[in-house]
GUVEXBA-350268 format. One record per residue (C-alpha): residue in one letter; residue number from 1; x, y, z. Coordinates in pm, whole numbers, plus 50000, padded with zeros to 5 digits. Layout:
N
{"a" NUM {X Y Z}}
...
! end
This chain:
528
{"x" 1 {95728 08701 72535}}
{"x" 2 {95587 08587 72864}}
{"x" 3 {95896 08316 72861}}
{"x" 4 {96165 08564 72750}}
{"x" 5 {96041 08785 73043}}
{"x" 6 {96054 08594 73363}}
{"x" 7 {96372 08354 73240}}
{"x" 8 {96616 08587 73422}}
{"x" 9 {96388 08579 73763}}
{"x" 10 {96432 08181 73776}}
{"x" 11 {96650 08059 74088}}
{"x" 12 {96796 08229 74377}}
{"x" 13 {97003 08452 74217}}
{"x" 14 {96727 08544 73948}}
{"x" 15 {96646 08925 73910}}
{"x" 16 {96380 09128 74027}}
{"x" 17 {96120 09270 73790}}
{"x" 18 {95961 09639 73886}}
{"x" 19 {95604 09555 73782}}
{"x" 20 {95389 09921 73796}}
{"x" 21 {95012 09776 73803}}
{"x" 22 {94692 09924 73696}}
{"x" 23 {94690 10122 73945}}
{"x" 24 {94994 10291 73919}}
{"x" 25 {95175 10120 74222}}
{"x" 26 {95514 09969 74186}}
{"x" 27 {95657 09611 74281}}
{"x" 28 {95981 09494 74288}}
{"x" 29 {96008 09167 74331}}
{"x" 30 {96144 08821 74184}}
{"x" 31 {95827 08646 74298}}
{"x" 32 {95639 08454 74094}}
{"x" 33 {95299 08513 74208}}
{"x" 34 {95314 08851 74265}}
{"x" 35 {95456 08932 73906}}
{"x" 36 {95210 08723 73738}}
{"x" 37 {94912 08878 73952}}
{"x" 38 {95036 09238 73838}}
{"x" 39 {95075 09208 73498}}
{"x" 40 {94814 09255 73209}}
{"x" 41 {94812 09011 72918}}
{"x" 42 {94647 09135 72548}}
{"x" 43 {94742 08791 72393}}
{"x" 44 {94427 08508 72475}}
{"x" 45 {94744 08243 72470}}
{"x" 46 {94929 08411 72713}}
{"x" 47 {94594 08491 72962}}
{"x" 48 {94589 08133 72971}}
{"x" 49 {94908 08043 73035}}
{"x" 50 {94932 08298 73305}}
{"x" 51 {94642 08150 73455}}
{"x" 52 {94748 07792 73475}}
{"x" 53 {95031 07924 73591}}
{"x" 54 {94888 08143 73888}}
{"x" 55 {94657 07791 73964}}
{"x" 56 {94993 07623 74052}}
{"x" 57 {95135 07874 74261}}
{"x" 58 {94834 07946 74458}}
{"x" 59 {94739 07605 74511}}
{"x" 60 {95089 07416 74622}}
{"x" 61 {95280 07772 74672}}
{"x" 62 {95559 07721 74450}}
{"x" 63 {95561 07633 74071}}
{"x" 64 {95448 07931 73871}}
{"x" 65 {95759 08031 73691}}
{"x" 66 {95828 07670 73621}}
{"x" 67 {95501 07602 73457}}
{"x" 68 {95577 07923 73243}}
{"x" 69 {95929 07793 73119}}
{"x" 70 {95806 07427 73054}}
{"x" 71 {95537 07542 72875}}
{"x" 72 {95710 07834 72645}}
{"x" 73 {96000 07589 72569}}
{"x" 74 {95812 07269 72462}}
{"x" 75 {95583 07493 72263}}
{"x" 76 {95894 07645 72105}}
{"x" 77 {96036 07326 71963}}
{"x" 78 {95706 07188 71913}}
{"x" 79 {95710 07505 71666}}
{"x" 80 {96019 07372 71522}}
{"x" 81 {95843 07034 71468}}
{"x" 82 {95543 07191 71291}}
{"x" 83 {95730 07383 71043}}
{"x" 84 {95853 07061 70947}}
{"x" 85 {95535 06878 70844}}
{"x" 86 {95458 06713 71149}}
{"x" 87 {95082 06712 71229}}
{"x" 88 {94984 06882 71558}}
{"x" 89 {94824 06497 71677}}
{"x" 90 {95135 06377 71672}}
{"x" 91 {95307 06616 71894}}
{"x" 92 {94982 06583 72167}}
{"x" 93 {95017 06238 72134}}
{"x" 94 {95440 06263 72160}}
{"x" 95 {95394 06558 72473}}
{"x" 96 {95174 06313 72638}}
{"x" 97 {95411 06009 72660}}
{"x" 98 {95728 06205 72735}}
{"x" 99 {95548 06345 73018}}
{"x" 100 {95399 05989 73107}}
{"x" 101 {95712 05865 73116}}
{"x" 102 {95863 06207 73364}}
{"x" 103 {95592 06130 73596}}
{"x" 104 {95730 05776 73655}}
{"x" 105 {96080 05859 73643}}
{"x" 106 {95990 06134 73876}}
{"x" 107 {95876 05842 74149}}
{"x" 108 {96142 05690 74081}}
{"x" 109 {96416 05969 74199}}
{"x" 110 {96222 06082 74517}}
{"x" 111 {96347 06021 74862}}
{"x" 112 {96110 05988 75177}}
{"x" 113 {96153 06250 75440}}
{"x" 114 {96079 06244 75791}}
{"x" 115 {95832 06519 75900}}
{"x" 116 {95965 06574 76194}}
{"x" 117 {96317 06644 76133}}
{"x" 118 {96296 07039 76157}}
{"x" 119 {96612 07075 75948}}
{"x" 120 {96494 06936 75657}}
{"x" 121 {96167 07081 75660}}
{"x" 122 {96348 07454 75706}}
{"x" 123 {96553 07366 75440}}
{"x" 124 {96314 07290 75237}}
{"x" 125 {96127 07598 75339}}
{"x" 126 {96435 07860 75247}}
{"x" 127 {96475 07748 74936}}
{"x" 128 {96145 07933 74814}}
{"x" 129 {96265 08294 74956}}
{"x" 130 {96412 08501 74743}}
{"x" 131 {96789 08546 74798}}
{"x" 132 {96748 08920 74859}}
{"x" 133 {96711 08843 75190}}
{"x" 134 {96984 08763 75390}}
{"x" 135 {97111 08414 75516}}
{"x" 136 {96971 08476 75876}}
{"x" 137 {96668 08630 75749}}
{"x" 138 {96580 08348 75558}}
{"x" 139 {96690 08101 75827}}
{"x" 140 {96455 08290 76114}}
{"x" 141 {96128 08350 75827}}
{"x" 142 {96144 07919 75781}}
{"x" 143 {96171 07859 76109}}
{"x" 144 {95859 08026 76183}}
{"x" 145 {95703 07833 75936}}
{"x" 146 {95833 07518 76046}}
{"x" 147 {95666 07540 76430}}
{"x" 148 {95361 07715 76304}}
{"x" 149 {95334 07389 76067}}
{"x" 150 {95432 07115 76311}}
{"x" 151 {95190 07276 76637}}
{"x" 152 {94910 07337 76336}}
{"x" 153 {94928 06973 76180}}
{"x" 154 {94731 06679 76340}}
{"x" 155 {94883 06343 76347}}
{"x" 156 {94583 06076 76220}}
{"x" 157 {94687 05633 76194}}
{"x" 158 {95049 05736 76131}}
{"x" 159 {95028 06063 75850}}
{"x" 160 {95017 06472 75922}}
{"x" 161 {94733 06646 75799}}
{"x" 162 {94792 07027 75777}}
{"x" 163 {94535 07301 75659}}
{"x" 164 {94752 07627 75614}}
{"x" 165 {94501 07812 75606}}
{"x" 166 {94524 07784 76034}}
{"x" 167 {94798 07995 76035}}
{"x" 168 {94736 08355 75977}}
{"x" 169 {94984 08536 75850}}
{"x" 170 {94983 08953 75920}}
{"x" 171 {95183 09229 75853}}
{"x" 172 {95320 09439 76135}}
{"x" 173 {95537 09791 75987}}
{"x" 174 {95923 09881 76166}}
{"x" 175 {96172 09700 76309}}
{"x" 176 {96332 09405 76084}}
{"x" 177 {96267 09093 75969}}
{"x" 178 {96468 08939 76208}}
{"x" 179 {96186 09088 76477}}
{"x" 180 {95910 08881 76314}}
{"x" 181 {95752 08641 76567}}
{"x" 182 {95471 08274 76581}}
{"x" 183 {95221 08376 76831}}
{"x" 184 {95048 08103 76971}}
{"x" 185 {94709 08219 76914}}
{"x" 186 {94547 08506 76759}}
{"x" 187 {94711 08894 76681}}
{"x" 188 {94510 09125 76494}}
{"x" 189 {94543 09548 76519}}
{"x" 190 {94228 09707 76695}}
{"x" 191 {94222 10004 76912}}
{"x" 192 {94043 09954 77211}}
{"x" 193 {93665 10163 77182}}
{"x" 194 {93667 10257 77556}}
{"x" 195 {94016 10405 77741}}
{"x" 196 {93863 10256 78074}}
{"x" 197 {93789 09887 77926}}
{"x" 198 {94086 09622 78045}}
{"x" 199 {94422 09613 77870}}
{"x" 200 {94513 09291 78001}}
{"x" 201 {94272 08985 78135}}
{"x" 202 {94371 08612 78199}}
{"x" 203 {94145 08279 78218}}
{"x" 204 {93869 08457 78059}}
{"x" 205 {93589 08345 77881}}
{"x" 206 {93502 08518 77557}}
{"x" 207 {93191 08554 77332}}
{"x" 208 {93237 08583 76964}}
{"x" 209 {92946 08786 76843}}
{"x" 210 {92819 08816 76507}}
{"x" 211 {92602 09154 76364}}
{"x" 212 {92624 09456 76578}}
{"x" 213 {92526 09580 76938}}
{"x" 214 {92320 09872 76905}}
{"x" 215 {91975 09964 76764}}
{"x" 216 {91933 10014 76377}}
{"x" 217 {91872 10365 76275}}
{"x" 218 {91593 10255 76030}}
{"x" 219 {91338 09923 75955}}
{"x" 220 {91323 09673 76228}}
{"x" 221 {91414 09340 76337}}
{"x" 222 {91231 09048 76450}}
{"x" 223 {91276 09170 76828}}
{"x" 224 {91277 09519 76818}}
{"x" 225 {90990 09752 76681}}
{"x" 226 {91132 10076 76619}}
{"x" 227 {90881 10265 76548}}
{"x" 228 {90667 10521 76811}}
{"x" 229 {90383 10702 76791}}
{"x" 230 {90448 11078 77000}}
{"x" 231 {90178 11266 77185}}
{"x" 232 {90287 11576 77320}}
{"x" 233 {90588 11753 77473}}
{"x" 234 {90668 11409 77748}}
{"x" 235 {90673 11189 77446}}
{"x" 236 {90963 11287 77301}}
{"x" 237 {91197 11122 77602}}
{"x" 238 {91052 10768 77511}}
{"x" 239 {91261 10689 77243}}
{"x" 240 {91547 10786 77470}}
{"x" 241 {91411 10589 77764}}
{"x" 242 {91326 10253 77544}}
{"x" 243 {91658 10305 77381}}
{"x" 244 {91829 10259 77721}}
{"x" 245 {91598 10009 77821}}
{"x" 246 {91676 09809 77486}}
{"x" 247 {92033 09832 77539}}
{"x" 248 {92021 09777 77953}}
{"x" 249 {91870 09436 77814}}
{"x" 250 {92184 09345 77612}}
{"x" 251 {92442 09439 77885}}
{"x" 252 {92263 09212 78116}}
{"x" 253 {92244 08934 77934}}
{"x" 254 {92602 08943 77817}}
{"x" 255 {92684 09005 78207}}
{"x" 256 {92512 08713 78313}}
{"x" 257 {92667 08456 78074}}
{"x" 258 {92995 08552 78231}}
{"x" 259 {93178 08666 77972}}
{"x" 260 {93486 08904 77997}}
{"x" 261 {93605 08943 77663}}
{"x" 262 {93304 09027 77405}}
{"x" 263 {93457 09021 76988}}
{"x" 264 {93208 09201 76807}}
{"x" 265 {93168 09131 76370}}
{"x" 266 {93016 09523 76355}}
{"x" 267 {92987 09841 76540}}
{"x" 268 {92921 09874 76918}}
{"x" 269 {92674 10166 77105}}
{"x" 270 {92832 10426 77299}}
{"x" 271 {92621 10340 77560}}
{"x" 272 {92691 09978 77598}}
{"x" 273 {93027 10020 77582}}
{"x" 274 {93036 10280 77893}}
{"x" 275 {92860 10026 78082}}
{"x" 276 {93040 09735 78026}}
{"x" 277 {93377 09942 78110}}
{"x" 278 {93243 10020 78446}}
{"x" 279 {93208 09641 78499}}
{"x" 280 {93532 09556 78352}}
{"x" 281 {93437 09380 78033}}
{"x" 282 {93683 09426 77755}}
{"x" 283 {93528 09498 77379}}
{"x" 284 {93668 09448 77054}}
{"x" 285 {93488 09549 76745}}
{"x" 286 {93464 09521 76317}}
{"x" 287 {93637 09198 76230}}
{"x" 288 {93570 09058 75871}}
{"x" 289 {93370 08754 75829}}
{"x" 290 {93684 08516 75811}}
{"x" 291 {93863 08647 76099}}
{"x" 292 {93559 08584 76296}}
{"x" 293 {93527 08220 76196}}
{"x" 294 {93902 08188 76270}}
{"x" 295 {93863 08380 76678}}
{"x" 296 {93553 08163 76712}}
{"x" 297 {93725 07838 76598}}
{"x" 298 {94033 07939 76817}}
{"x" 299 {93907 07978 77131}}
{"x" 300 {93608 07726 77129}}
{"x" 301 {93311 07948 77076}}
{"x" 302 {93014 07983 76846}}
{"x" 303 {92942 08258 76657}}
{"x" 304 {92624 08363 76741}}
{"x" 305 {92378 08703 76775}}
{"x" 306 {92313 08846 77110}}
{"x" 307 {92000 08729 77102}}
{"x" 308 {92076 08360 77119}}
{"x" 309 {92339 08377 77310}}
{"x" 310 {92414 08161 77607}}
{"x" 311 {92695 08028 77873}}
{"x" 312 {92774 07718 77669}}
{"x" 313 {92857 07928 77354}}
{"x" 314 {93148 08054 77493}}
{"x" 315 {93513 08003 77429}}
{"x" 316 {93802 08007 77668}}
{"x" 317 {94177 08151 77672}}
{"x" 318 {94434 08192 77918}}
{"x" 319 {94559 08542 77795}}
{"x" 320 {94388 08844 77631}}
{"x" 321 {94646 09146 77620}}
{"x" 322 {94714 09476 77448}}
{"x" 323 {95078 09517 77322}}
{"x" 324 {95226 09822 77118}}
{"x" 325 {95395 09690 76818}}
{"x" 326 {95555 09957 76594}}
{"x" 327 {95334 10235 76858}}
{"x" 328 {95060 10020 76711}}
{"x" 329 {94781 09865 76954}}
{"x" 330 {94813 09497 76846}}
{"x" 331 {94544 09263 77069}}
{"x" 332 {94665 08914 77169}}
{"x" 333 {94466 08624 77264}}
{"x" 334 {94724 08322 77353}}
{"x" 335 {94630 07965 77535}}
{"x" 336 {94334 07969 77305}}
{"x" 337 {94093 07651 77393}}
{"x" 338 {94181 07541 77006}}
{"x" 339 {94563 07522 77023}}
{"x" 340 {94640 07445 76658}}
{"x" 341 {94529 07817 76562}}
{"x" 342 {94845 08048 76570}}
{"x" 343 {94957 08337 76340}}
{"x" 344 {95319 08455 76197}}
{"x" 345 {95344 08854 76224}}
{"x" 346 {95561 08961 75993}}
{"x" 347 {95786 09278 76044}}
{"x" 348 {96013 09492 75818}}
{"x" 349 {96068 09864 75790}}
{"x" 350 {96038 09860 75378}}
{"x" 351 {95681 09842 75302}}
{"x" 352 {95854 09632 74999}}
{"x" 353 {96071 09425 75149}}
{"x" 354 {95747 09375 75427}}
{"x" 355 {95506 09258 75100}}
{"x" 356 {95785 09013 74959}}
{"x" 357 {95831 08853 75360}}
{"x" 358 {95450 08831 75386}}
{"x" 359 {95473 08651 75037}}
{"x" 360 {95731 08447 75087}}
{"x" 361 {95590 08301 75433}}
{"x" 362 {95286 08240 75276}}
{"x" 363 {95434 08054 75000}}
{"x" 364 {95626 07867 75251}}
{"x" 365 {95337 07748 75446}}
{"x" 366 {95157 07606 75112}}
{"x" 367 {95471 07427 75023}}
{"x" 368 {95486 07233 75389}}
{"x" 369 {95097 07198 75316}}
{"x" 370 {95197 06981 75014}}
{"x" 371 {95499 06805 75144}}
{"x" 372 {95246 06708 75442}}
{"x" 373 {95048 06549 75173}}
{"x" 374 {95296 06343 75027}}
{"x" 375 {95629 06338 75213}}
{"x" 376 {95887 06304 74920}}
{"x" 377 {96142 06498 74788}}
{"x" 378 {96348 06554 74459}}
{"x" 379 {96717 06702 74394}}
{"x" 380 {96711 07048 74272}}
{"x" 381 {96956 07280 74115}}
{"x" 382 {96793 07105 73801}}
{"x" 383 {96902 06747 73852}}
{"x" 384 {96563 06653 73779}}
{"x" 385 {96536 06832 73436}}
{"x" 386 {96897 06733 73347}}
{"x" 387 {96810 06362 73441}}
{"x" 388 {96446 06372 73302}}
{"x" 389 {96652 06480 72997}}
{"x" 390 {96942 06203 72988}}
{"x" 391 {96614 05946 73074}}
{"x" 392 {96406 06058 72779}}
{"x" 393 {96683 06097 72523}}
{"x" 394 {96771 05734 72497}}
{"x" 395 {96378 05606 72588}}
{"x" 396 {96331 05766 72233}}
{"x" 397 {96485 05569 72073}}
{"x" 398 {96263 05268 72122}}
{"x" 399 {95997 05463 71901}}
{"x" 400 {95972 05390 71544}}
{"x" 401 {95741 05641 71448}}
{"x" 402 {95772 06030 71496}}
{"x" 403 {95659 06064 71834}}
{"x" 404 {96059 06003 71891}}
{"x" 405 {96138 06346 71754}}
{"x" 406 {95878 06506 71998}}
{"x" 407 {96001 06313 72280}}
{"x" 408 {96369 06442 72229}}
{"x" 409 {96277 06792 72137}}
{"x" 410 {96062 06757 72472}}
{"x" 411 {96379 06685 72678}}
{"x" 412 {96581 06938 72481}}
{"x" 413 {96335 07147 72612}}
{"x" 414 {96375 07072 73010}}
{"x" 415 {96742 07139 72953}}
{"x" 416 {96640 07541 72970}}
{"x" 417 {96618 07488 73361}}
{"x" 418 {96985 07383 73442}}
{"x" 419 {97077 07646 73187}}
{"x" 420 {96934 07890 73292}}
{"x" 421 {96996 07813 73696}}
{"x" 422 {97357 07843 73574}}
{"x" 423 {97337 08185 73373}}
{"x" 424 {97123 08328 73661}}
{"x" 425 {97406 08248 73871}}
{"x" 426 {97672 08404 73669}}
{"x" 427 {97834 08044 73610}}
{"x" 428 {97902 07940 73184}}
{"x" 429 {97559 07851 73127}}
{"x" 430 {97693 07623 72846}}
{"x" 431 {98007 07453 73037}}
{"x" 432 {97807 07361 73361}}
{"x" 433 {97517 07217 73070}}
{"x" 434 {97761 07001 72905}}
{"x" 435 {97941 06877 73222}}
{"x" 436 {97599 06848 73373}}
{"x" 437 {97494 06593 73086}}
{"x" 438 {97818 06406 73121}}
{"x" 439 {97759 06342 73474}}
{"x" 440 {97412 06230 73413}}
{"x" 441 {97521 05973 73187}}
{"x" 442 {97781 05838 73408}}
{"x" 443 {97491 05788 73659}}
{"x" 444 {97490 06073 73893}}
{"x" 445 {97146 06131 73909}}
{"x" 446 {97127 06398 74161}}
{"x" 447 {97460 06663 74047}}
{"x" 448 {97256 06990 73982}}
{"x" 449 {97349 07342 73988}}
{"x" 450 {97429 07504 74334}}
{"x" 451 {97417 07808 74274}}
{"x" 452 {97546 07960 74597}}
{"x" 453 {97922 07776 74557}}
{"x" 454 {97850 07812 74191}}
{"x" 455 {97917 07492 74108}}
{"x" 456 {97815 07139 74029}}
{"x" 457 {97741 06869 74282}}
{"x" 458 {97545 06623 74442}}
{"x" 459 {97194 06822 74555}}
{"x" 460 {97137 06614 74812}}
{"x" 461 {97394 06634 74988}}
{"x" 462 {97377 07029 74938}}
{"x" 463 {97040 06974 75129}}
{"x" 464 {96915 07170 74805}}
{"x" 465 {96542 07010 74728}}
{"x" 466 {96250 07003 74535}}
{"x" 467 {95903 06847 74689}}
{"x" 468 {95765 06607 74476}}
{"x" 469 {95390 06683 74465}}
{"x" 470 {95453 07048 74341}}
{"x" 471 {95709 06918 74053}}
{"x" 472 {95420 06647 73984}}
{"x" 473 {95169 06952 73971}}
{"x" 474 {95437 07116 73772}}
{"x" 475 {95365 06875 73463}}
{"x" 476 {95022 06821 73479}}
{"x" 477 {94950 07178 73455}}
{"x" 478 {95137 07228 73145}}
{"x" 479 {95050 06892 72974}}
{"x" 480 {94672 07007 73015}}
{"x" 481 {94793 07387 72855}}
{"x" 482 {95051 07242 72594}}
{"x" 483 {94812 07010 72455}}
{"x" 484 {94498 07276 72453}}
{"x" 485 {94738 07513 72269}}
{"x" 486 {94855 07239 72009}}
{"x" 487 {94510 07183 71925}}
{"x" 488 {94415 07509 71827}}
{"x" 489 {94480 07652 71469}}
{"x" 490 {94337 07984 71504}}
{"x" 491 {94101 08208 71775}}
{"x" 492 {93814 08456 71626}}
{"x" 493 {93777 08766 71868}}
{"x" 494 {93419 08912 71888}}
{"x" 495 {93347 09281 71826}}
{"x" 496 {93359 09521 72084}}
{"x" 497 {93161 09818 72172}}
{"x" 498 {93359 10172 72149}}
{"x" 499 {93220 10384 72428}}
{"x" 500 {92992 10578 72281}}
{"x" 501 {92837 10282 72149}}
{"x" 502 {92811 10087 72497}}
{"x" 503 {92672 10442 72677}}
{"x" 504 {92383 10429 72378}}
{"x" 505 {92285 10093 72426}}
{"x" 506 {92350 10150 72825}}
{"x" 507 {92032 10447 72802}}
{"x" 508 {91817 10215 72538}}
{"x" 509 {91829 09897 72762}}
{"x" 510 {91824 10123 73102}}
{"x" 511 {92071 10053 73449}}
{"x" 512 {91957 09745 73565}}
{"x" 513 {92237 09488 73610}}
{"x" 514 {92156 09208 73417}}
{"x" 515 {92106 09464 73134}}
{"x" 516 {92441 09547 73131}}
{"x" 517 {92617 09179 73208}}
{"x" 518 {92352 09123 72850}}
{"x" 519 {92572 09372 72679}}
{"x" 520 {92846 09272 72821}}
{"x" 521 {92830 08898 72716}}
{"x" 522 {92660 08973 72358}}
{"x" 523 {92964 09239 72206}}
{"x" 524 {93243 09103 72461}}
{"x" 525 {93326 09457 72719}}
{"x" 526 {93577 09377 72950}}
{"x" 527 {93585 09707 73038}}
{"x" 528 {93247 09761 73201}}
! end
């Protein structure tokens, strides 16, 4: 069901699905990721296979409906083959060496490409946005990608290495997609605590600051005693006097390291942020624990309490400015010490068509991530499949036992791709299939279906690809799901509480946590 559902969402012509989640909110989108994240499974079979599935997406960005057709149509003739009499070893053992054999038939088709052409790699890049977006759109969206990629990615004894997760990637509501923008550095929306603090600084030196700078309203710390002992009417000003005395302490010792740009993990006094406006010090406060890492990692700083903090754990940046994006305050911090830290803000006026950008430059950036890796592409369109299926047809053959049948049903069942590229497309599915074979078998190993001429031809030279690591990804994941599902003749499901039952043995066994993840595990809630 899972296979009949997201066929018609495969290529860039395929459908949109409106997914309503748990929650109640809606999603239209052809996206993978995002459909498979939304969804609820009852079937164990189908859990799995949308996990494996969501594993391939997240971890090389592209991939996920893929897996789910491979695995749905081998399973489906390796139904065929059961019903038959054939014993399930037989089809693991068949499944194993037609995908042995893809894997080095896969190597065999893939062409080098140079990282630095920027053409390529945008190409490359465009062909994982959906085609609801507009030529231009699409064009702009990779390019971003592509210079966020190549200033991110060192260059180490001749090979890119580039962690994607050094691009941030943020949402900014109005204006188009077209107005999206790589900012060479950080962005993130704050509003500034203090109307008289700095809206724009340059060459400053920033500390990052982790915890908060203010007193705790209860308990202590190691520095600070908070508790007083009052004698009479004049006693009640000390806590007001030590408070200001405690706090005096913290503005001069950020003053003296020099700073002029203090970041802030948690809240801020009112008092210490009067007196550093007066002296011109610009605060920003509540980041989450990553963003922090990221700031501090950008401009050259250690994170670090107020306490221990000193001139040498500061970082550096040539620009710290407020602009209004969308009559939002966005901060910038550009010229960061750490130049391969930069972020992609993402614009659109649709809060839908704003999710499925962010996606779909997210995606992008993981796919670069593992072309980086290994820089070798494929022909799309469904070349491969087509070719994987000409390949395996006649390698058959040279099996004398019934791992042959497997091994043709197997390529029967890589045919779907082309197919359905071609129905998607609003070609005949079955004409472009046939003709597709029939080139295939005169040697043109890279005709596939391009499906915005609607027609067949050389990929290639359509500058349509596939990147190799993510197709090799592709068939590990669902040889190691195929061949768990082939072994397995039958599931038991344990018993599970009703409510009434679960609140009873919630008051025998009391609140405390590991009671309940006891119950939990023993009569199998997934509900608590």
């Amino acid at each position: 069901a899972v296979t009949d559902f997201i066929k018609t969402s495969l290529g860039p012509f395929g459908r949109d699905k409106l997914v309503v989640d748990k929650h109640g909110l809606l999603w239209a989108t052809s996206n993978g990721f995002t459909i498979f994240r939304r969804i609820e499974v009852q079937h164990p079979m189908a859990g799995l296979l949308l996990g494996a599935a969501l594993f391939t997406h997240k971890e090389m960005g592209d991939g996920a409906k893929s897996v789910i057709i491979y695995a749905g149509e081998i399973l489906k003739h390796c139904e065929s083959l059961l019903k038959l009499g054939l014993h399930p070893s037989i089809l693991v053992e068949g499944v194993n060496e037609a995908i042995d054999k893809s894997l080095s038939i896969l190597s065999e088709l893939a062409e080098n490409v140079n990282l630095e052409d920027k053409e390529i790699l945008e190409k490359i890049v465009m062909q994982t946005f959906p085609a609801k977006f507009s030529e231009e759109e699409r064009r702009h969206l990779a390019k971003l990608v592509v210079e966020a990629a190549l200033k991110v990615a060192e260059k180490k004894n001749g090979r890119y290495y580039f962690d994607f997760k050094r691009v941030e990637v943020k949402k900014a509501p109005g204006g188009s997609i077209l107005d999206s923008q790589l900012v060479e550095g950080l962005a993130f929306l704050k509003e500034i605590p203090n109307i008289h603090m700095p809206k724009r600084l340059e060459n400053v030196k920033i500390a990052v600051l982790e915890d908060e700078l203010r007193l705790k309203t209860r308990g202590r710390t190691r520095d600070q005693e908070h508790s007083l002992i009052i004698e009479g009417p004049e006693g009640l000003k000390i806590p007001k006097r030590v408070k200001t005395e405690i706090l005096g302490e913290m503005v001069e010792r950020l003053v003296r390291t020099g700073a002029k740009v203090i970041l802030v993990e948690k809240g801020v006094d009112d008092l210490v942020l009067e007196h550093l406006a007066r002296l011109g010090i610009l605060v920003i406060r509540r980041f989450s624990t990553y963003e922090m890492e990221n700031v501090a990692l950008a401009v050259g700083a250690r994170l670090v309490s107020i306490d221990f903090l000193s001139e040498q754990d500061l970082g550096e940046a040539k620009l710290v400015e407020e602009r209004i994006i969308g009559e939002r305050p966005w901060w910038f911090i550009e010229g960061c010490k750490n130049a391969r830290c930069v972020t992609i803000l993402v614009r659109g006026g649709l809060e839908q068509a704003l999710n499925e950008a962010e996606q779909a430059v997210s995606d992008g950036l993981r796919v670069l991530s593992s072309l980086f890796k290994n820089p070798r592409v494929l022909p799309g369109g469904g070349a491969v499949e087509a070719e994987l299926a000409v390949r395996l047809k006649k390698w058959s053959r040279e099996f004398k036992g019934k791992e042959q049948l497997v091994i043709e049903r197997f390529a029967n069942a890589l045919e779907a791709v082309p197919y359905l590229l071609a129905e998607n497309a609003g070609m005949d599915s079955l004409s472009c299939l046939v003709e597709l074979r029939s080139r295939h078998v005169k040697g043109e190993k890279r005709a596939g279906i391009e499906a915005f001429n609607r027609r067949i031809e050389d990929m290639f030279k359509a500058e349509v690809y596939e990147v190799l690591p993510i197709k090799e990804q592709i068939f590990h994941t669902v040889r190691e799901f195929v061949t768990l599902i082939l072994r397995v003749d039958g599931f038991i499901m344990g018993r599970k509480l009703t409510k009434p039952e679960y609140y009873r043995k919630k008051r025998e066994k009391g609140m405390a946590p590991e009671k309940l993840r006891e119950i939990k595990r023993d009569y199998g809630i997934d509900w608590v």
